[in-house]
C-alpha positions in Angstrom: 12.6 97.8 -46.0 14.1 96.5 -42.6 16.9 98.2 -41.0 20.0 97.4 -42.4 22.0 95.2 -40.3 25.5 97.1 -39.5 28.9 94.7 -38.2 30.0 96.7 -35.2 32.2 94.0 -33.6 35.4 92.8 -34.5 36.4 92.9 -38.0 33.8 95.1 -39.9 35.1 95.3 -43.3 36.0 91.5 -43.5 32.4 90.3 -42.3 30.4 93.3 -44.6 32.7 91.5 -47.4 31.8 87.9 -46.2 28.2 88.6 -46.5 28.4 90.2 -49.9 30.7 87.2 -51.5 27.6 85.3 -50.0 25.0 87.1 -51.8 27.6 87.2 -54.8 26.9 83.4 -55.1 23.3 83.7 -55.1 22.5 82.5 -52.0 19.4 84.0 -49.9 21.3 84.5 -46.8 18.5 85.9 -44.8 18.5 88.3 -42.1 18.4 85.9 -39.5 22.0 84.7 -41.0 23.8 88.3 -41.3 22.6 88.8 -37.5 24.6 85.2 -36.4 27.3 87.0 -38.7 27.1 90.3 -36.6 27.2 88.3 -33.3 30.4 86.6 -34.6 31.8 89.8 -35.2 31.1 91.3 -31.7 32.1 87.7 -30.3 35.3 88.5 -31.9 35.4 91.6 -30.5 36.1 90.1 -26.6 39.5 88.6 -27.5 42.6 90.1 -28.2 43.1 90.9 -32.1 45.4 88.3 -33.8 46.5 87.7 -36.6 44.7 84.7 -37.8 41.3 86.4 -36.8 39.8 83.3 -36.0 41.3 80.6 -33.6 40.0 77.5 -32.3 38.9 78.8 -28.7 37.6 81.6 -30.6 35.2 79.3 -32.7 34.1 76.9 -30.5 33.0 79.3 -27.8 30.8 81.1 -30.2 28.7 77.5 -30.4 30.2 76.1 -27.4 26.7 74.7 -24.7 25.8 77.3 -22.8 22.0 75.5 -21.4 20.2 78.9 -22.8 20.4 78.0 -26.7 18.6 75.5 -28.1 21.1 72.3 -30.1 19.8 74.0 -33.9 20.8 77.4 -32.8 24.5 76.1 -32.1 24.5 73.8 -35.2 23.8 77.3 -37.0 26.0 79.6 -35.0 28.4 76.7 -35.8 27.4 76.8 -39.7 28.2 80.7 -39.8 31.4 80.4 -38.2 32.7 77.7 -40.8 31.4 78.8 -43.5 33.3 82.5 -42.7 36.8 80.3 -41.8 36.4 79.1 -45.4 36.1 82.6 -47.0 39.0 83.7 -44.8 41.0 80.5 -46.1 39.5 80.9 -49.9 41.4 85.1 -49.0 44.7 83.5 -48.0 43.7 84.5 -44.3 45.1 82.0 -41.7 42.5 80.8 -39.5 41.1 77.7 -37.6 38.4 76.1 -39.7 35.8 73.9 -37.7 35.4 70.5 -38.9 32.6 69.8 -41.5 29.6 67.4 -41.4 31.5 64.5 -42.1 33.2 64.7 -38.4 29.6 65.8 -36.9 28.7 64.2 -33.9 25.3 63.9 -33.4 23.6 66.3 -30.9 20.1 65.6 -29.1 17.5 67.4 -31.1 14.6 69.6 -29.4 11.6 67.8 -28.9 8.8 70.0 -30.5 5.6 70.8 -28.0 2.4 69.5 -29.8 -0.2 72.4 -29.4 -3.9 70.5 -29.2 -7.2 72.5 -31.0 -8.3 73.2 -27.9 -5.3 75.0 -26.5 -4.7 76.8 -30.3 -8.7 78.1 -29.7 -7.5 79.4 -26.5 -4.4 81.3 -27.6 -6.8 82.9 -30.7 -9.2 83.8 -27.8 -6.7 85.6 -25.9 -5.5 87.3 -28.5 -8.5 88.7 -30.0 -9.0 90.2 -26.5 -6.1 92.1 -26.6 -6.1 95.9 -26.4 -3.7 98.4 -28.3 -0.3 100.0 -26.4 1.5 102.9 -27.2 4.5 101.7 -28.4 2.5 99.3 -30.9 -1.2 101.0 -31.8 -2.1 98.0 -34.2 0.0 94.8 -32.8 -3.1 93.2 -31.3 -4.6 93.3 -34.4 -1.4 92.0 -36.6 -0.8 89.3 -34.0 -4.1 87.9 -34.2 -3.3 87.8 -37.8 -0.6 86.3 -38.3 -1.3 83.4 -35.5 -4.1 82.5 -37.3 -1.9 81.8 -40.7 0.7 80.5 -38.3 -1.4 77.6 -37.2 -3.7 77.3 -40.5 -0.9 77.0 -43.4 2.5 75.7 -41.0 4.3 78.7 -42.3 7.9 79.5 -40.9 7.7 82.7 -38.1 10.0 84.5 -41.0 8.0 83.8 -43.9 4.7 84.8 -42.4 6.7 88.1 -40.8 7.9 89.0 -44.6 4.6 88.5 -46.3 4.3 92.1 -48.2 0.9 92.8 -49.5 1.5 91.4 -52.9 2.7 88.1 -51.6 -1.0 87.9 -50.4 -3.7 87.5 -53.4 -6.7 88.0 -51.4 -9.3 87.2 -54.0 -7.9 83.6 -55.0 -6.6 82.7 -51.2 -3.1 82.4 -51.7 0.3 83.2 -50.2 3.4 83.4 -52.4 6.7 82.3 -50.0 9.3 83.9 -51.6 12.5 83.3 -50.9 11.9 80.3 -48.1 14.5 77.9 -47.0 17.0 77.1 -49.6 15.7 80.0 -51.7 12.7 78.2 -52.7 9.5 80.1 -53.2 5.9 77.8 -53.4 2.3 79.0 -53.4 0.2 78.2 -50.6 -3.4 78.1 -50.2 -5.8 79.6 -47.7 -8.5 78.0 -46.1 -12.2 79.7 -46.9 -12.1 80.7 -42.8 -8.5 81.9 -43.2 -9.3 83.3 -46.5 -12.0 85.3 -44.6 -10.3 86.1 -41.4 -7.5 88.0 -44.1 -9.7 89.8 -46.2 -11.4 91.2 -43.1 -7.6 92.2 -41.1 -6.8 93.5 -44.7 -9.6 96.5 -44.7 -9.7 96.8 -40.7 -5.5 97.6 -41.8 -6.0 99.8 -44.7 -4.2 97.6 -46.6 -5.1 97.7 -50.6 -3.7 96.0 -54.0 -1.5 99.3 -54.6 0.6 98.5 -51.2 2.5 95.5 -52.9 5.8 96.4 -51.5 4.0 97.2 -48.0 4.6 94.5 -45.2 1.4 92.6 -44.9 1.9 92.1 -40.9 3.7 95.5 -40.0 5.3 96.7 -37.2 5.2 100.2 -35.9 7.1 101.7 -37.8 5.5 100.1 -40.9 8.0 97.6 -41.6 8.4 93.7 -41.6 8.6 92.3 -38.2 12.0 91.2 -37.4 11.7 87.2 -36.9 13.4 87.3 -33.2 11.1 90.2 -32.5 7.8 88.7 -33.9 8.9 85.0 -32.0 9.1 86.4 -28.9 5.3 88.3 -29.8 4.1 85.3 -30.1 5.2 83.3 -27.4 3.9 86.0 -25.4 0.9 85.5 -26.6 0.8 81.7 -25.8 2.2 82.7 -22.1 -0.8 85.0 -22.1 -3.3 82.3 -22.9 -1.8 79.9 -20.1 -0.8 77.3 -23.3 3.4 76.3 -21.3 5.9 73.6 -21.6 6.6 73.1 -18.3 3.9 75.2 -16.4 6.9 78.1 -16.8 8.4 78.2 -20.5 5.8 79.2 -23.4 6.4 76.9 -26.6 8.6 78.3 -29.5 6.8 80.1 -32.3 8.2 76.9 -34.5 6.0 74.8 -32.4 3.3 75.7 -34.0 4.9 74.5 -37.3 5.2 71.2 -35.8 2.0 71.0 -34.4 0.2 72.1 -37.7 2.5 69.3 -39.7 0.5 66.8 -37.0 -3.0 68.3 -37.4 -2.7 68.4 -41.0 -1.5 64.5 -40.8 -4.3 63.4 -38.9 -6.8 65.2 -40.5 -5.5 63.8 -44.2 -5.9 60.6 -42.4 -9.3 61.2 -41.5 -10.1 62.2 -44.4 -9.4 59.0 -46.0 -6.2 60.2 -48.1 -3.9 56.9 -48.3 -0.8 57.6 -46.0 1.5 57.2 -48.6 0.1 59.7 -50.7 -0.9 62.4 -47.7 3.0 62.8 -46.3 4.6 63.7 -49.6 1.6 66.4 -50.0 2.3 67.6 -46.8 6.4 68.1 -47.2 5.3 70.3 -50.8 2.6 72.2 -48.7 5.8 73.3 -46.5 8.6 73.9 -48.8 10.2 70.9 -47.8 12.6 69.0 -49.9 12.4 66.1 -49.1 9.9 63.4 -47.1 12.2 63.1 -44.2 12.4 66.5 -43.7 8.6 66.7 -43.0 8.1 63.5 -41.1 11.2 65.1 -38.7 8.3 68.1 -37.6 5.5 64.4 -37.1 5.0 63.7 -33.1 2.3 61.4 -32.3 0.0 62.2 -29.5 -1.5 59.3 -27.3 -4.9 59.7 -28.9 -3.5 60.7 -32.6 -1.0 57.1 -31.8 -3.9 55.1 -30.9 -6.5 56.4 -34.0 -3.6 55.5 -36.5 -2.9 51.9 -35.2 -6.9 51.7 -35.5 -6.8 53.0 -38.9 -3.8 50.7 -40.0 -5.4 47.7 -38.3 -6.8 46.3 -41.6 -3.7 46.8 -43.6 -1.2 44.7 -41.0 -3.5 42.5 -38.8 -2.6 39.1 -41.8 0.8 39.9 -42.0 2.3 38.3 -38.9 0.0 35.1 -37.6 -1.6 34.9 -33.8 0.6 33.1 -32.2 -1.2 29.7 -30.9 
């Protein structure tokens, strides 16, 4: 099991009860959650205590532009913070509570990196060269892994990190996502190469059908990768294989998510599968819940743009007449 994630800020007993009344409701709340709550706690931490626990300049500094986080990380930092202002409210706890989604202003979303074939080879090439460390014996070896399922299936970096080896039925090719996004959990399908590639990291690991609670990609200490930690692995990785941004910046690890969401398009559509029928595939083959969710991670490329106006070509050319 992953460390257990301890409030040391501001506040203990109030956040260690906000994230219990959380799971008391049934929600997920992953890890990646209770960490935003433990920074809110420390951020707490650097102002003097008050009785309201939370004020306005409090809040809005948590989530306040700061050019290092990305616009979803301070719509989530901002999420966390009123969704803990409610609980203090539903406690009788005076407190500022930030405004909800109906008084959102709309914020510039991050504009995904498309990763091509070519460059994805290179970053599995790179990979599979890499040598063991000290600190981490086997991380070459998980790494190589886990890209490769990264970039074959679209998973989330924290689904694929907290894949346990019962979640993975080697002999039919196929994941179980447990506990994904909104507490869904879907079944998805390997690839005969992927299916391959894991049966072979599965023995060269040691890893056997009596290890079900065993994390399928473990870290050194044998235990799920933390998503932040396994991220940054990854990006690494694509710094490694020269695959940038900007010539400087690797892409995210959720890049790849996007760019597999394109691939998979384009290949449906090569494929012949009608477009209508190929996108809401797609958004169940990622635990989405809905269409635009999925056509949110689509980015067309300038050749993918120019082979679907081809394609489309003899569906639109007698709607609208030449003009004389």
């Amino acid at each position: 099991m992953p460390d257990e994630i301890v409030m040391d800020g501001a506040w203990p007993d109030l956040f260690d009860e906000f994230v219990a009344y959380k799971h008391g409701l049934g929600y997920a709340y992953p890890r990646s959650s209770v960490f935003d709550v433990r920074l809110l706690s420390r951020h707490l931490a650097g102002f003097p205590t008050v009785k309201e626990v939370l004020t306005q300049e409090m809040a809005e500094s948590f989530y306040a532009p700061d050019g290092r986080r990305t616009p979803g990380t301070l719509r989530q930092r901002r999420g966390v913070v009123r969704q803990f202002a409610l609980f203090l409210r539903w406690k009788q706890v005076d407190c500022w509570v930030p405004p909800g989604p109906g008084e959102h202003v709309p914020e510039p979303r991050f504009t995904p990196r498309i990763i091509t074939v070519e460059e994805m080879a290179r970053i599995i090439a790179w990979v599979d060269q890499g040598q063991p460390s000290p600190w981490s014996p086997a991380g070459h070896i998980v790494f190589a892994a886990m890209i490769r399922v990264l970039w074959c299936c679209g998973l989330r970096i924290g689904e694929a990190a907290n894949l346990t080896v019962g979640d993975v039925d080697l002999t039919a090719g196929v994941f179980t996502i447990r506990g994904a996004k909104h507490g869904h959990t879907r079944l998805v399908p390997m690839s005969t190469t992927l299916s391959r590639d894991m049966n072979a990291y599965a023995a060269r690991m040691g890893l056997t059908a009596v290890d079900g609670g065993r994390a399928f990609f473990p870290n050194p200490r044998g235990l799920a990768y933390d998503t932040m930690a396994a991220s940054n692995r990854v990006r690494k990785t694509m710094a490694g294989a020269g695959v940038t941004v900007d010539g400087i910046r690797p892409p995210r690890a959720h890049d790849i998510r996007h760019s597999y969401a394109v691939h998979a398009l384009q290949k449906m559509q090569d494929d012949g599968v009608d477009p209508y029928t190929s996108l809401p595939l797609l958004s169940t083959f990622m635990g989405h819940r809905t269409i635009q969710a999925t056509e949110y991670y689509l980015r067309l490329t300038g050749p993918m743009s120019r082979d679907t106006v081809t394609r489309m070509t003899d569906c639109y050319q007698h709607v609208f007449p030449e003009a004389d």
